[in-house]
C-alpha positions, -999 to +999 in steps of 0.1 A: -097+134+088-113+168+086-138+184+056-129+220+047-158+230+075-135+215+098-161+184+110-141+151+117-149+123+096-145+090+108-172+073+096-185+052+064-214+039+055-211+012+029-240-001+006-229-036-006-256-042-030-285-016-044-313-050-041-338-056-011-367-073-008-393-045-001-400-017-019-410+008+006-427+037-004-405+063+010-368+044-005-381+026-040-401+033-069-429+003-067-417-013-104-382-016-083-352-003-103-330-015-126-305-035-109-266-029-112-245-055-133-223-076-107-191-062-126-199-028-115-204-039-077-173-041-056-162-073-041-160-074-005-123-083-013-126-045-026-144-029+002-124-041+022-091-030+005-110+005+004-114+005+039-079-007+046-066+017+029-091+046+047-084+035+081-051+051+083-062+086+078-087+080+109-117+060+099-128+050+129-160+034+123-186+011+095-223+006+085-234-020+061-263-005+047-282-017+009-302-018-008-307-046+017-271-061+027-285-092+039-295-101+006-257-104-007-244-135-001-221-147+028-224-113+044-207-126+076-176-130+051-173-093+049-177-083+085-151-109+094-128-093+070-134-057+084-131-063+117-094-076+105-084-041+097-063-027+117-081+009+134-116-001+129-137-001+158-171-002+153-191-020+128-229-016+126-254-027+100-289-013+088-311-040+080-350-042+075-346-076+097-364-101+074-337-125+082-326-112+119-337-140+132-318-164+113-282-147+109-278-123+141-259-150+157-236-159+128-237-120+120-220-115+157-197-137+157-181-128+124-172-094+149-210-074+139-211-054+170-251-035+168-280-032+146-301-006+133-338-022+122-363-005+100-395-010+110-424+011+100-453-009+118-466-033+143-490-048+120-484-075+096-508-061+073-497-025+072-462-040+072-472-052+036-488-020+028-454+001+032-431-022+018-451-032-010-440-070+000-458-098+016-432-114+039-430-138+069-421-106+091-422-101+130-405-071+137-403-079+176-388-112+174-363-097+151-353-070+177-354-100+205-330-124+180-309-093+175-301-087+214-302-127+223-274-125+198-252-098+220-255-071+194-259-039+213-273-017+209-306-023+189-320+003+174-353+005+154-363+030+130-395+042+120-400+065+090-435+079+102-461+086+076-491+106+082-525+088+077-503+050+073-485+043+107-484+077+124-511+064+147-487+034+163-459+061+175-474+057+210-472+013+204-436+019+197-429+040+220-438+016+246-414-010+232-386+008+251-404+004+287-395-029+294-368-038+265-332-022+261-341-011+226-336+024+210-369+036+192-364+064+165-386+081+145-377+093+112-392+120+098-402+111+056-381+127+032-398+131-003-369+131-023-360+117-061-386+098-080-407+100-049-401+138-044-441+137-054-448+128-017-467+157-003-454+176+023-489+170+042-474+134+046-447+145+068-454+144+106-426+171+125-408+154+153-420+176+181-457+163+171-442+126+175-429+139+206-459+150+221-480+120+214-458+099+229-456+123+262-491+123+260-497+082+261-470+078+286-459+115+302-434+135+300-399+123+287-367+131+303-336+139+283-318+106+280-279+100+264-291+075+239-268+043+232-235+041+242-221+037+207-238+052+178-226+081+150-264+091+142-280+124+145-306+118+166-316+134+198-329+110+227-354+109+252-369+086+276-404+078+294-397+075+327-382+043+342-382+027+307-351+005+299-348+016+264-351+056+248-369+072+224-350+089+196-359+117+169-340+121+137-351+157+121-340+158+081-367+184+078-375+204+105-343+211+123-309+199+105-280+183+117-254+189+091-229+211+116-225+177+130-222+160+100-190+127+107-197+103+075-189+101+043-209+071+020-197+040-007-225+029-026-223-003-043-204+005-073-177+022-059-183+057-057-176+078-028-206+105-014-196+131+006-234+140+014-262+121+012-284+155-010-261+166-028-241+163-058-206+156-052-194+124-052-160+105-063-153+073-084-134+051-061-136+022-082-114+027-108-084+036-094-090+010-070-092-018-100-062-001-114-041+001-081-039+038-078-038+050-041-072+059-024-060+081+000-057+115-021-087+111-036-104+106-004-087+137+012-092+158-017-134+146-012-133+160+023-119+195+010-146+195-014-177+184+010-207+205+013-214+225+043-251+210+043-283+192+025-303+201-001-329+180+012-354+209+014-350+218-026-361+183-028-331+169-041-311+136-038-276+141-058-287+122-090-302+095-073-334+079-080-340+063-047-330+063-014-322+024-021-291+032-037-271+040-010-289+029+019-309+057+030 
């Protein structure tokens, strides 16, 4: 599967419900949003007859993104059925990791093979601060549940804020010394009802980068995790089991790279996460009409980049809505 640009496509994120339980301040308006009806959001009997019918023309690999999925019910029920699917080969989820520690073992063996973990502090109370939440949360011990569970490789990502967490880059940093873990740092995106933020909030990767290599010397150039789809660029501080990743909306773009296409909650197919064009996949699924030209007439129509830097988000109010 090729866009018009020519950039293979073999990937799909897939939001299975637009509901968490945090409201960060960078993905949700604080008052929370105004929730889809559960006739609008696909079944997983539906996503997965989506990606069944997908997999054919090369899709290749799956996230499970939110909202928060781990709020949906019986979420080991879907990744069982994906992993079914003939073609599919890796399947990842984003979480926040409230409830790591209780489902990464049940998440595993339903055939989950790594996780990506938002984390945007060390500190309990700062944790509250950002997601606007006061939860039993220890990001650590979700990481360590995570890998005692065999999913591999953990990843955990930290949208840094300047002047709330962008003086614990060096803490997290040193979580990679002596753990296997994959530490990225996410630079904030102001975009829809938060597009507000100011600019003076955002903290450019090479400034991450040069804290860190000040706290613990210079970093080498590492190859990151053996599987992954993301745009990040990796590094390492030297001897450390784990690497240190940069993922750079803002300052330097990625979109020549670009391999996934997104299906929010209710059905509809985005071809880039800032833009406008996106395609109702629902419909003709509930009325039995093939997905495949729809999907390959998407790909034709694909932008060639982002409009991230006009601050815009494609219609959306939140990053929420289709798992950031």
């Amino acid at each position: 599967m090729r866009d018009q640009f020519g950039r293979s496509i073999e990937y799909l994120r897939i939001s299975v419900t637009d509901r968490c339980n945090f409201r960060c301040v960078y993905c949700m308006p604080e008052s929370g949003m105004a929730w889809l009806p559960k006739l609008q959001i696909l079944s997983y009997e539906e996503i997965t007859e989506v990606v069944r019918q997908l997999a054919p023309l090369g899709l290749r690999r799956l996230r499970i993104t939110g909202g928060e999925p781990t709020v949906r019910p019986d979420l080991p029920t879907l990744i069982r059925a994906l992993r079914a699917v003939p073609g599919i080969e890796d399947i990842a989820l984003s979480t926040n990791g409230v409830k790591l520690p209780q489902m990464a073992h049940a998440l595993r063996d339903a055939g989950l093979d790594r996780v990506n973990m938002s984390s945007d502090s060390l500190r309990p109370e700062r944790i509250a601060e950002i997601a606007r939440r006061t939860l039993a949360f220890d990001p650590i011990a979700a990481a360590t549940a995570a890998t005692e569970a065999g999913l591999d490789p953990v990843k955990i990502n930290v949208v840094v804020i300047r002047g709330a967490n962008d003086d614990e880059v060096e803490d997290f940093a040193a979580l990679t010394v002596n753990r296997p873990w994959h530490v990225r740092f996410i630079e904030l995106m102001p975009v829809g009802d938060l597009a507000s933020t100011e600019f003076a909030r955002v903290v450019p990767s090479d400034e991450v980068l040069a804290r860190v290599a000040a706290r613990h010397g210079a970093l080498e150039p590492a190859d990151g995790p053996s599987r992954g789809n993301g745009p990040a660029r990796y590094l390492r501080i030297p001897g450390a089991k784990g690497t240190i990743g940069v993922i750079t909306p803002l300052s330097h773009t990625y979109c020549d790279t670009c391999n996934r296409v997104r299906l929010t909650a209710d059905g509809r197919l985005r071809t880039c996460l800032y833009g406008d064009h996106e395609v109702n996949l629902r419909d003709p699924l509930r009325a039995g009409a093939p997905l495949a030209p729809l999907f390959e007439k998407a790909l034709a129509e694909k932008p060639r980049e982002h409009e991230l830097l006009k601050l815009r988000v494609g219609g959306l109010k939140a990053l929420s809505e289709v798992g950031g």
